[in-house]
C-alpha positions as CSV (number, residue, x, y, z in Angstrom):
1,X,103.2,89.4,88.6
2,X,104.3,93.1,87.8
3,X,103.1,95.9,90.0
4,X,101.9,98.6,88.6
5,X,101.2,102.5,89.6
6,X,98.3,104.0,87.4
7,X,98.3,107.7,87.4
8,X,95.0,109.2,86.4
9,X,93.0,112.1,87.6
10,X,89.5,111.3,86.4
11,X,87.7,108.6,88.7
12,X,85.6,107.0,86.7
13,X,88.6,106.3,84.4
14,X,90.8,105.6,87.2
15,X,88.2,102.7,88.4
16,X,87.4,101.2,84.8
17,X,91.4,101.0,83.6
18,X,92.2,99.3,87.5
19,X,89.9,97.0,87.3
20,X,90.5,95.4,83.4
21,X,94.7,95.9,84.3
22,X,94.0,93.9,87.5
23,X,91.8,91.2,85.6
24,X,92.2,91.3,82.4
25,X,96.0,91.8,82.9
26,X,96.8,90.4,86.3
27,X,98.6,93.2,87.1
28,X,98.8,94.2,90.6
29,X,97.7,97.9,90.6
30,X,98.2,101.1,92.5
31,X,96.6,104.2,91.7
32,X,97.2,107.5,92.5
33,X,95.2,110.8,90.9
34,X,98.0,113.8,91.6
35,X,101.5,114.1,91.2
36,X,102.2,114.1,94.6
37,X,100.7,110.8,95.0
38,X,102.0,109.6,92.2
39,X,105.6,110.7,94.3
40,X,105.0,109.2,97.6
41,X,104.2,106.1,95.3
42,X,107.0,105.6,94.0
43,X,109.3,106.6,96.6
44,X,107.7,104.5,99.1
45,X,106.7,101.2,97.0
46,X,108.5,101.4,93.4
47,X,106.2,100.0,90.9
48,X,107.6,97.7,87.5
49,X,105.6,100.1,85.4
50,X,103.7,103.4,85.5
51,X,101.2,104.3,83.5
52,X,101.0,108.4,83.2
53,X,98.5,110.5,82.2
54,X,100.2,113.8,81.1
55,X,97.5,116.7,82.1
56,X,97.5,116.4,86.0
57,X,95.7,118.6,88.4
58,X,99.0,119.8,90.2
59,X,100.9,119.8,87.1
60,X,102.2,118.3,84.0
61,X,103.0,114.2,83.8
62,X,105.6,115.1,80.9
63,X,107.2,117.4,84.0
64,X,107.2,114.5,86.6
65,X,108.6,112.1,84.0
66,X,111.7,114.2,83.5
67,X,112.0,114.1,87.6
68,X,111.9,110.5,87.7
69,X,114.2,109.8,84.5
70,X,116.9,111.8,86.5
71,X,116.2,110.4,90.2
72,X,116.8,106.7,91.7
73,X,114.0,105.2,90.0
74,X,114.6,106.5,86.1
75,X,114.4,102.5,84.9
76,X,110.6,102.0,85.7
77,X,109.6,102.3,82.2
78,X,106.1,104.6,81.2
79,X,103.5,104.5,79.0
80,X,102.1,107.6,78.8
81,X,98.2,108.1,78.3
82,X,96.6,111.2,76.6
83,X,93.9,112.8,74.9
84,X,96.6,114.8,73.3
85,X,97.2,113.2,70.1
86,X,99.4,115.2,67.7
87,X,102.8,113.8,66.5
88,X,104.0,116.5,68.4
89,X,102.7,115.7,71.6
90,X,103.9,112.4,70.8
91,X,107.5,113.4,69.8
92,X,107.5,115.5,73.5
93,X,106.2,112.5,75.4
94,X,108.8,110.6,73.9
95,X,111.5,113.2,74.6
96,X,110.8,113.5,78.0
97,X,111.5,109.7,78.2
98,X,108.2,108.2,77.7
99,X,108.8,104.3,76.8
100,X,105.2,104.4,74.8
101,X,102.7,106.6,74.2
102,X,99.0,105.9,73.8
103,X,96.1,108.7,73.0
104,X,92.9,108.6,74.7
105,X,90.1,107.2,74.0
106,X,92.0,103.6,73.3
107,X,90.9,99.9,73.2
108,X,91.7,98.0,76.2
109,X,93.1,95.3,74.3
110,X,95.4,97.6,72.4
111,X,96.3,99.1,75.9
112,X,97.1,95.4,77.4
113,X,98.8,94.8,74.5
114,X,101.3,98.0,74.5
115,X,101.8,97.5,78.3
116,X,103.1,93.7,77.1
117,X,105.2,95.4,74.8
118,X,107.2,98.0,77.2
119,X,107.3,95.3,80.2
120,X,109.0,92.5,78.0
121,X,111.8,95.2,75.9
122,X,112.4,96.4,79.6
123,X,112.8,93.1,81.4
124,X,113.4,90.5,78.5
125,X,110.5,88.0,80.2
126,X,110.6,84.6,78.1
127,X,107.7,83.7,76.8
128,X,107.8,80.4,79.0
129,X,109.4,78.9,82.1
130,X,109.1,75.8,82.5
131,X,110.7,72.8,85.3
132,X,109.9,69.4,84.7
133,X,106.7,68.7,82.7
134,X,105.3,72.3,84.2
135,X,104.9,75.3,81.8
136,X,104.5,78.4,82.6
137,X,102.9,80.6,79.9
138,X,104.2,84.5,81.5
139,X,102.0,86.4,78.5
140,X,98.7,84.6,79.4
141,X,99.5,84.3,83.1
142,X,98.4,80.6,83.0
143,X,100.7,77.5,84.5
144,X,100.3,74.2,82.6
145,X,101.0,70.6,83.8
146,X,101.0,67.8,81.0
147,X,100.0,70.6,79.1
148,X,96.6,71.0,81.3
149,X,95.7,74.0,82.6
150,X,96.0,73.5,86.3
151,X,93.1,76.2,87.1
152,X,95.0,78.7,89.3
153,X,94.2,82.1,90.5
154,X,95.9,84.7,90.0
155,X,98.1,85.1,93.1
156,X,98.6,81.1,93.4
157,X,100.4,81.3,89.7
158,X,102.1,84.7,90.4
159,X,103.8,82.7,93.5
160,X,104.5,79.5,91.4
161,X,105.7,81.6,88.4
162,X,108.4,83.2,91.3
163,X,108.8,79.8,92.2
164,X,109.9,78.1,89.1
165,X,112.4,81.4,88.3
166,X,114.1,80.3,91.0
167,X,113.7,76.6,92.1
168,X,115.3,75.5,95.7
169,X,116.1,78.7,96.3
170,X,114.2,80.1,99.8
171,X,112.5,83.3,99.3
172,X,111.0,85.0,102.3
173,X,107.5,85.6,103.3
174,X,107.7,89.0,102.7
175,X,109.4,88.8,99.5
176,X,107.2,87.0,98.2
177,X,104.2,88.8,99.2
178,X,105.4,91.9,97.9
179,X,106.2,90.0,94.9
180,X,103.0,88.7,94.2
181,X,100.4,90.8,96.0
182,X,102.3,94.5,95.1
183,X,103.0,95.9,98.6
184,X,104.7,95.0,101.5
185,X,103.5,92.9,104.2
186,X,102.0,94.1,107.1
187,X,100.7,92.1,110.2
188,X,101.1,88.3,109.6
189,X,101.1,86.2,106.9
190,X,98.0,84.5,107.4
191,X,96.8,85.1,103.6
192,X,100.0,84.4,101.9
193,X,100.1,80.8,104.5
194,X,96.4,80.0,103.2
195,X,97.3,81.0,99.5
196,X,100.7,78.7,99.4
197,X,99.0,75.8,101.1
198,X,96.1,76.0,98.1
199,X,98.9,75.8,95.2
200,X,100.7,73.0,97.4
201,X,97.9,70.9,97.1
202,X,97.2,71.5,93.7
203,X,100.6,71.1,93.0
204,X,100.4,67.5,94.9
205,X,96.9,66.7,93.6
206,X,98.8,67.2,89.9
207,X,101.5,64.4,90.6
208,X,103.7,67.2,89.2
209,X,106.7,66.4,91.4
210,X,107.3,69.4,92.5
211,X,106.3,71.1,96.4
212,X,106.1,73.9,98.2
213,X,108.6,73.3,101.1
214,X,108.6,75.8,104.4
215,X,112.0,76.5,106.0
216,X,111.3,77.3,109.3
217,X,112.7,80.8,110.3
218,X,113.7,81.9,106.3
219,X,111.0,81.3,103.8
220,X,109.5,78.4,101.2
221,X,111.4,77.1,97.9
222,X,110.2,74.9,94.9
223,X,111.2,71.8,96.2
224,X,111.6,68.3,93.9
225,X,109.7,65.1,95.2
């Protein structure tokens, strides 16, 4: 699951686009509505993607995206969001080093769809994974078995889908909590013990051959049975 920092100075548009990205595109999402949140963001929890409106009440997003493209971060690739919409303001977004550019007011599908776009030309993501007879299908976020849908939610197949990258290799708690859930792990790991034990069982409960194996002191793998 890619995590996601959404820059956006009007609320009610802040809460609308969070809550399709998170369900209708199962993206983990962080928000932030200035630039200097959007920099303490980044620099403290790096995002996959950032999504930028340009006109900012502490300044320009064009002006921030030049910062990043020439700090530590300058891969995370952007999709800027505006209600500018000449070819102009397009040709600047781009300059500046905007990946896409998308002009306000937009449908959400064409929005999901652009985000798609940038996050596969930046990170080449197949359109499937698969081990054994499981599938994994990355652009609708499912996981198949037999070609059934085996019904997860949404943090139970972004863990599976890191599982199957990387079969028998031990990730750590943390890892994969920040992974999956888009932060870092504070306290225990209660939720990601209760989530893991669900998609064990349904992973058992499949006959897919395939467990969730705990190594005592270093992590879990994908582990054949």
């Amino acid at each position: 699951m890619y995590n996601m920092l959404l820059v956006e100075d009007e609320e009610r548009i802040l809460f609308a686009n969070k809550i399709i990205l998170e369900r209708k595109g199962g993206y983990n999402v962080q928000t932030a509505t200035t630039l200097a949140e959007a920099r303490k963001c980044v620099q403290e929890n790096p995002p996959d993607i950032i999504l930028l409106d340009v006109m900012l009440p502490d300044g320009s997003g064009l002006n921030f995206l030049e910062e990043l493209r020439q700090g530590e971060n300058s891969n995370i690739p952007v999709l800027l969001l505006t209600a500018l919409s000449k070819s102009s303001d397009e040709l600047k977004g781009i300059v500046s080093g905007g990946d896409d550019y998308i002009t306000k007011p937009y449908n959400n599908d064409v929005l999901l769809g652009r985000i798609e776009m940038v996050l596969r030309r930046t990170y080449s993501m197949p359109d499937t994974l698969s081990i054994g007879s499981i599938k994994i299908d990355t652009a609708a976020k499912k996981a198949f078995f037999n070609d059934e849908d085996m019904g997860l939610a949404p943090k139970e197949y972004s863990l599976l889908e890191l599982f199957v990258q990387q079969p028998e290799k031990i990730m750590s708690a943390e890892h994969l909590y920040e992974k999956a859930w888009g932060q870092k792990m504070l306290g225990d790991d209660t939720t990601l013990r209760k989530t893991i034990s669900v998609l064990r069982t349904k992973l058992l409960e499949s006959d897919t051959g395939y467990t969730i194996t705990a190594s005592r002191g270093e992590g879990y793998y994908l582990e054949h049975v």
